[in-house]
C-alpha positions as CSV (number, residue, x, y, z in Angstrom):
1,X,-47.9,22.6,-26.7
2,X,-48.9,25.1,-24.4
3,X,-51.7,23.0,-22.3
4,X,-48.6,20.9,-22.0
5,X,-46.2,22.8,-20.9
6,X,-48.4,24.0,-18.0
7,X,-49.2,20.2,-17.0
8,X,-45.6,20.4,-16.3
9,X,-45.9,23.9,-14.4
10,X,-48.4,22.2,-12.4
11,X,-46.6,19.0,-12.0
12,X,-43.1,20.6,-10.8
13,X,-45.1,22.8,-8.4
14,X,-46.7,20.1,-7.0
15,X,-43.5,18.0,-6.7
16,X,-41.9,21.4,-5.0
17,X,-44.5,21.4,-2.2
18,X,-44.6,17.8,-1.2
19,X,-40.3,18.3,-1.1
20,X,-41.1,21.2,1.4
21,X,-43.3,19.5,3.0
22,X,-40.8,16.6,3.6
23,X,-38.3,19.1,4.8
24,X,-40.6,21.0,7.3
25,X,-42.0,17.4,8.9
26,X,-37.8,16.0,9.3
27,X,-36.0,19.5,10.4
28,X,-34.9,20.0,6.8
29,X,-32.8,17.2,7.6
30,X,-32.5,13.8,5.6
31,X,-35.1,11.6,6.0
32,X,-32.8,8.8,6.3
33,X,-30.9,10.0,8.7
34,X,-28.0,7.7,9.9
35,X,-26.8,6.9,13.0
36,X,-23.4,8.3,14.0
37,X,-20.5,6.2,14.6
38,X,-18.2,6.0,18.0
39,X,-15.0,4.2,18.2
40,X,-14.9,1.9,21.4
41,X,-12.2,-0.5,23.0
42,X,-12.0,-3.9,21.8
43,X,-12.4,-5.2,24.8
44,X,-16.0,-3.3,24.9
45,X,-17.3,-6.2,22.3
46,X,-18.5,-9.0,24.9
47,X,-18.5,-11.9,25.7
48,X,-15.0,-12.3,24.0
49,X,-12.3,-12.7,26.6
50,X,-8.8,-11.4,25.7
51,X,-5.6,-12.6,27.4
52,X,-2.0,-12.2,26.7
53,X,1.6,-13.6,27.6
54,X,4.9,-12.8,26.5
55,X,8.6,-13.7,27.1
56,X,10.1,-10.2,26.5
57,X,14.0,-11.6,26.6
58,X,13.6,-14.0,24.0
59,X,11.1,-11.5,22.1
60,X,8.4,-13.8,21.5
61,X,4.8,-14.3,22.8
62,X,1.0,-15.2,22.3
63,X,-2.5,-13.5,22.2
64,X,-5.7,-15.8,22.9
65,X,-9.1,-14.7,22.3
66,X,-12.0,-16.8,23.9
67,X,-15.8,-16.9,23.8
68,X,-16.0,-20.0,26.1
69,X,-19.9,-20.9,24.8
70,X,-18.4,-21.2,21.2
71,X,-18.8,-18.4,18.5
72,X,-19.4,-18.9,15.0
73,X,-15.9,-18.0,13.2
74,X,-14.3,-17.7,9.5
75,X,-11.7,-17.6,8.3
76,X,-9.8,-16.2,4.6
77,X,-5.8,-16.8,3.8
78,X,-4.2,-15.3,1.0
79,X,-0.7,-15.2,1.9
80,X,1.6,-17.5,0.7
81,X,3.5,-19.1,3.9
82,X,1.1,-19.4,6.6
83,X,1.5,-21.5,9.6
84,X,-1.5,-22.2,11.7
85,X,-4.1,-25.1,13.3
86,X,-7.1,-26.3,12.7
87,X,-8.3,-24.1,10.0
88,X,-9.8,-26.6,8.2
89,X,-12.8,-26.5,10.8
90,X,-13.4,-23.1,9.6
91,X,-14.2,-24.2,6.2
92,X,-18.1,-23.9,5.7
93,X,-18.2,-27.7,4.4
94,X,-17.1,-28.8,7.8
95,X,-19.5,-30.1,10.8
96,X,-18.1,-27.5,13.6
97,X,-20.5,-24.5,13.5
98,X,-19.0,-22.8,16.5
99,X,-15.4,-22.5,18.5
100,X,-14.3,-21.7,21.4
101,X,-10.6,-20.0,21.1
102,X,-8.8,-18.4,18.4
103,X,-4.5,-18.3,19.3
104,X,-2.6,-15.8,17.6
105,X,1.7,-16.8,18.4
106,X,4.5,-16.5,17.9
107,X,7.4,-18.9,17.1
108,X,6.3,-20.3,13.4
109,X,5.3,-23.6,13.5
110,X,6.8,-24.3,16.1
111,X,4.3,-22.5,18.4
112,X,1.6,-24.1,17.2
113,X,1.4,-26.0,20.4
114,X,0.8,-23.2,22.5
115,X,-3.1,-23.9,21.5
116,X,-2.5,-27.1,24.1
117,X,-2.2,-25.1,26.9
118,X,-5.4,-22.7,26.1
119,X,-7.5,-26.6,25.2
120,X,-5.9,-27.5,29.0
121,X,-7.5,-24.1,30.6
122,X,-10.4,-24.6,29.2
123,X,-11.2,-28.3,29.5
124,X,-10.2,-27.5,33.4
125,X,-12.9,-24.4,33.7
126,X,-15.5,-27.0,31.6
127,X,-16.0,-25.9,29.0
128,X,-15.6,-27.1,24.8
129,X,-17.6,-29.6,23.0
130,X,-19.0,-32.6,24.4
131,X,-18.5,-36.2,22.7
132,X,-20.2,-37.8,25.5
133,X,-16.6,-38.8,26.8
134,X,-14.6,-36.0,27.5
135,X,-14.8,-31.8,26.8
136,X,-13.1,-30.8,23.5
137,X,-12.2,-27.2,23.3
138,X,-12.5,-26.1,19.4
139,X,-9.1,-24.2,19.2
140,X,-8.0,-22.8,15.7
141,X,-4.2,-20.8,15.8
142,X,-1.9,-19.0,13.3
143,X,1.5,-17.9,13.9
144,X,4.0,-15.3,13.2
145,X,7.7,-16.1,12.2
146,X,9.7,-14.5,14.7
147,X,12.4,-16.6,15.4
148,X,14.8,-13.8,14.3
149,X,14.0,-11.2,17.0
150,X,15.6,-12.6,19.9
151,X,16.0,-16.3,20.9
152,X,15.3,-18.1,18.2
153,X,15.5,-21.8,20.7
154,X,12.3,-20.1,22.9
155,X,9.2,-20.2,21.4
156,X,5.5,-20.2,22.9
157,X,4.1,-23.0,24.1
158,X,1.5,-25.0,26.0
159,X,2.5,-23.2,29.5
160,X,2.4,-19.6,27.9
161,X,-1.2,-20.6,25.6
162,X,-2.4,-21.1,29.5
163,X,-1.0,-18.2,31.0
164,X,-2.3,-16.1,28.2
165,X,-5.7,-17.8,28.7
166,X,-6.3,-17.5,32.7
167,X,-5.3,-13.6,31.9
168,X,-8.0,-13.8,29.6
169,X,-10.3,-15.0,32.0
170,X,-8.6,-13.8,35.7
171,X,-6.2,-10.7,34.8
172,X,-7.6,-9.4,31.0
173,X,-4.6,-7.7,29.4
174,X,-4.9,-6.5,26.4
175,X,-3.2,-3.9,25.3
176,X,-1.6,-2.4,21.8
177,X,2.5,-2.6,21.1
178,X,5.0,-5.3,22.3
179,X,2.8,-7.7,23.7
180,X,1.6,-11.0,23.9
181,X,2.1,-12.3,19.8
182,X,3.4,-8.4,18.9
183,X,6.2,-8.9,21.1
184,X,8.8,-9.9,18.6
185,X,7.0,-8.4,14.7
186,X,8.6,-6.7,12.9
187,X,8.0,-5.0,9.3
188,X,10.1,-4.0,6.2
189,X,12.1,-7.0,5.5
190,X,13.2,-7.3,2.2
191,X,16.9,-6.7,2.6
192,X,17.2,-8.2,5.9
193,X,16.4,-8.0,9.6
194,X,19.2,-5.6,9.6
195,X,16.8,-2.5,8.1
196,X,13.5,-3.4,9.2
197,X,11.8,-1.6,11.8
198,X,10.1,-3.0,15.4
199,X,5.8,-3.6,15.4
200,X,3.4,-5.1,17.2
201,X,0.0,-5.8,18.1
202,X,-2.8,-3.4,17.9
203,X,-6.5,-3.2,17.5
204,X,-9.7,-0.5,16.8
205,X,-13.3,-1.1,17.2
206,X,-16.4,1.2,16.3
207,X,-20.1,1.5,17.5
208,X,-22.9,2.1,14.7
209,X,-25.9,2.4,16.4
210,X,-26.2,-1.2,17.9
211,X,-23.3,-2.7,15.7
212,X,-19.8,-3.0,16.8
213,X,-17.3,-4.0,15.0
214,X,-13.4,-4.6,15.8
215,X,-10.3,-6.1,14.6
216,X,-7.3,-7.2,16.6
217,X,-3.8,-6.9,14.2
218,X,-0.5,-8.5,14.6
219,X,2.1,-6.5,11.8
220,X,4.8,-9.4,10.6
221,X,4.7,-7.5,7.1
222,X,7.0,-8.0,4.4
223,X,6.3,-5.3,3.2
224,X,5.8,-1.3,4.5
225,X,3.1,0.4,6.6
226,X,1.2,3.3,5.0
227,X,-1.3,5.8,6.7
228,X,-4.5,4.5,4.6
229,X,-5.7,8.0,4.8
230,X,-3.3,9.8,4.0
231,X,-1.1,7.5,1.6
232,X,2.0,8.4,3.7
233,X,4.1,5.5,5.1
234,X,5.0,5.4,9.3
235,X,7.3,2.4,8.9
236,X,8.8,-0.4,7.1
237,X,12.2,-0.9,5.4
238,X,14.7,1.7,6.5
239,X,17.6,3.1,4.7
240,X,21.1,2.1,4.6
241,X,22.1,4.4,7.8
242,X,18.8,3.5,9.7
243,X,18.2,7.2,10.1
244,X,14.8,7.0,7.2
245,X,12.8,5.2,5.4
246,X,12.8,3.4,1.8
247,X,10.5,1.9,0.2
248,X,10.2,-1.7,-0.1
249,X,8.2,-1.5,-3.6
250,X,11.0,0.3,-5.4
251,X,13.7,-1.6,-4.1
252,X,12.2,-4.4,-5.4
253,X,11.7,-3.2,-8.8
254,X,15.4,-2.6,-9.0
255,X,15.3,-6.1,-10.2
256,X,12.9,-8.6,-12.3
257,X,15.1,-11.6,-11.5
258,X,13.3,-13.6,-9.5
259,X,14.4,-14.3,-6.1
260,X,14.4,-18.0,-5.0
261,X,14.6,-17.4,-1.3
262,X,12.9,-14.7,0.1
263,X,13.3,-14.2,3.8
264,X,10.2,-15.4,5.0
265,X,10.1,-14.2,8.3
266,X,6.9,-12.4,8.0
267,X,2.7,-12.7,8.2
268,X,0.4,-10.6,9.7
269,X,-3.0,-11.6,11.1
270,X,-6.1,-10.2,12.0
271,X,-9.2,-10.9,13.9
272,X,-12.2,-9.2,12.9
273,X,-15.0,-9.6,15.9
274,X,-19.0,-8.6,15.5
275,X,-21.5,-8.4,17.8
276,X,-23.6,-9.3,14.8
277,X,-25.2,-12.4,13.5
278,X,-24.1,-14.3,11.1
279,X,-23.4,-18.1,9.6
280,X,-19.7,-19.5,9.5
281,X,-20.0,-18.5,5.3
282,X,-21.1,-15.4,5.6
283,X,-17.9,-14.7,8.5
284,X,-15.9,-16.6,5.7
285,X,-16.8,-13.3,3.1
286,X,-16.3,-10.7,5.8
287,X,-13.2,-12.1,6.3
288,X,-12.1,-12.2,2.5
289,X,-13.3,-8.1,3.1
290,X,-11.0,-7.4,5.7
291,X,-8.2,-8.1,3.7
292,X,-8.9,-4.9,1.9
293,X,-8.0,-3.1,5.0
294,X,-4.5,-5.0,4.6
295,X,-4.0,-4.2,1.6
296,X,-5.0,-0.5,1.9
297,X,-2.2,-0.2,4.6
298,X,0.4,-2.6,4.2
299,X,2.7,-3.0,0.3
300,X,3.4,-5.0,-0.9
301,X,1.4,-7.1,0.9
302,X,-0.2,-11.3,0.3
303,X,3.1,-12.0,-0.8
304,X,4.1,-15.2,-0.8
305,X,6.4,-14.7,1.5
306,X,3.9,-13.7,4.1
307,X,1.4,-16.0,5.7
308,X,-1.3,-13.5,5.9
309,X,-4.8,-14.6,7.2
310,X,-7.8,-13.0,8.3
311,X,-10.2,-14.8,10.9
312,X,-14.1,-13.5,11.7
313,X,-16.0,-13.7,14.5
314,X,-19.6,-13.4,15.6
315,X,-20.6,-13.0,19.2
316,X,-23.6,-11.1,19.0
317,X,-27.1,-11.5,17.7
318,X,-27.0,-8.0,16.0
319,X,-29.2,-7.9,12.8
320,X,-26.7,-5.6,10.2
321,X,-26.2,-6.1,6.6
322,X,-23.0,-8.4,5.8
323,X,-21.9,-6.3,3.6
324,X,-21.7,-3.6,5.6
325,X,-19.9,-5.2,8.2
326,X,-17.6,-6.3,5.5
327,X,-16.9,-2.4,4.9
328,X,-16.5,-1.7,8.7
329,X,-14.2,-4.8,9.1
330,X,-11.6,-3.3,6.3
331,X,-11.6,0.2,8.1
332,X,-11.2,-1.6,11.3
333,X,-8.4,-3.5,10.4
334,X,-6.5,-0.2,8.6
335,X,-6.9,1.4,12.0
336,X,-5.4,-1.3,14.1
337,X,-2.5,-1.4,11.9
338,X,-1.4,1.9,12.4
339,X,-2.2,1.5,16.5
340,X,0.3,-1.7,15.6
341,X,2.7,0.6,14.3
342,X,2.5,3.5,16.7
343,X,2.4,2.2,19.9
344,X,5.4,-0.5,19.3
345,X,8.8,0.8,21.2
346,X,12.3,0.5,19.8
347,X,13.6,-3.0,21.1
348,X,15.9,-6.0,20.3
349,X,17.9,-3.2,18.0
350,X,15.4,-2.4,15.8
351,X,13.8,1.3,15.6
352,X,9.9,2.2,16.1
353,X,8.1,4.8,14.3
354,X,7.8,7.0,17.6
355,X,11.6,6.9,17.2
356,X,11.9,7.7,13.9
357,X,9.8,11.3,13.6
């Protein structure tokens, strides 16, 4: 007992002095030390293009993002009511391994032709997929329902998708709040467009060594915005007077009875963008990732009264773990949320969160 209880003396010492050793050699710092992350602007993930265009009277507009040498893109749905074009080539069966635009717009379905005007730009500038006949631009779109914000007779269309596209390309514009598809979101619509509060677009990007990732958000929720860090909510369905906030969970449990005809006038989107590599599956998963971001910030939220849908993209040739970038992509999208929130201004009759503190 005693020779081996001082094999263990000896053992623990031993084990003691290569630890200080270890220490001494790194700093006393961890050996696997990590490298520190930085957020960036959106617009610093190249070669993505981001253009915008907006008709602020009838509270409606369009945001098109464009990698004109195609970029491998995915794409995960899981609200109920979505409206949007040519998803189908995002799904991993299909042929298409790249494309070239992704539309965000307003208008429902019926701005699902502003994608015609961003096809038109391109084809012009030369570039999309050749058939050996003519230049197809691969152009994939989802839409917000904001036909109840201001003129619900003018929606986006071919001429704005190719406005928004040469400012992509001529005059970038980007920028958080009421423009290009934020112009007419909204969020907190459960009783009605009469207590809901004003949105928009915003984004948030990080650097992790080499690694960027961002996400681009437009807030149509349903449901109510929450800080994701600090659990406390920054805008959604106001009260009776319009003076505070309610929230849209409770008053929905006031009642089990189910509700035939929800106002639909809701979705929020999100484009998550890499400078990493990876396959239109694996952008597919990072996509069905992101949604945890929504669903950290946004309740309820995948309702199916909402038309939520995440797209991915890959610009980059980055080597980074997919899950990791599925991790980043969730925080990313939390972020641009609240930027959604925080930089909208009260319009159209309906309040903003800078309004309301």
């Amino acid at each position: 007992m005693k020779e081996w209880m001082e094999m263990q003396g000896r053992l623990s010492g031993r084990l003691l002095a290569a630890l200080l050793a270890v220490l001494l050699l790194t700093g006393g710092t961890d050996v696997s030390k990590g490298e520190s992350q930085m957020e960036i602007p959106i617009t610093d993930i190249q070669p993505v293009r981001i253009g915008q265009a907006e008709n602020t009277e009838a509270g409606t507009g369009c945001t098109v993002l464009i990698c004109e040498n195609g970029m491998a893109a995915g794409l995960d749905v899981r609200g109920g009511g979505p409206a949007s074009r040519e998803s189908q080539l995002l799904n991993p069966l299909m042929a298409a391994q790249t494309v070239h635009a992704v539309v965000l717009s307003g208008g429902s379905a019926y701005g699902l032709g502003t994608a015609n005007g961003v096809m038109q730009y391109l084809e012009e500038k030369g570039y999309g997929y050749d058939t050996g006949y003519a230049l197809v631009p691969l152009v994939v779109q989802a839409d917000i329902y904001d036909l109840s914000v201001g003129d619900a007779k003018v929606r986006p269309d071919a001429a704005m998708g190719y406005e928004a596209a040469r400012n992509a390309f001529e005059n970038p514009n980007y920028r958080d709040g009421n423009y290009g598809v934020g112009c007419g979101a909204t969020v907190g619509k459960i009783a009605g467009m009469e207590t809901c509060m004003k949105s928009g677009i915003g984004s948030y990007a990080i650097q992790l060594g080499e690694l960027q990732v961002g996400a681009v958000v437009v807030v149509n929720a349903l449901g109510d915005v929450y800080d994701w860090k600090t659990g406390k909510q920054i805008a959604g369905l106001l009260s009776e007077d319009r003076k505070s906030m309610r929230s849209t969970s409770e008053y929905m449990k006031q009642s089990v009875a189910a509700v035939e005809n929800k106002f639909t006038g809701n979705t929020t989107l999100a484009v998550i963008i890499t400078n990493a590599k990876f396959s239109k599956t694996q952008l597919c998963k990072i996509a069905g990732m992101g949604h945890d971001g929504m669903a950290r910030a946004i309740r309820p939220v995948h309702t199916s009264a909402d038309g939520d849908s995440i797209y991915a993209l890959s610009v980059g040739e980055v080597e980074a773990d997919q899950d990791l970038v599925g991790l980043l992509a969730a925080e990313v999208i939390s972020e641009a949320i609240i930027r959604a929130v925080e930089n909208a201004e009260s319009t159209y009759g309906y309040p903003s969160a800078a309004e309301l503190k």
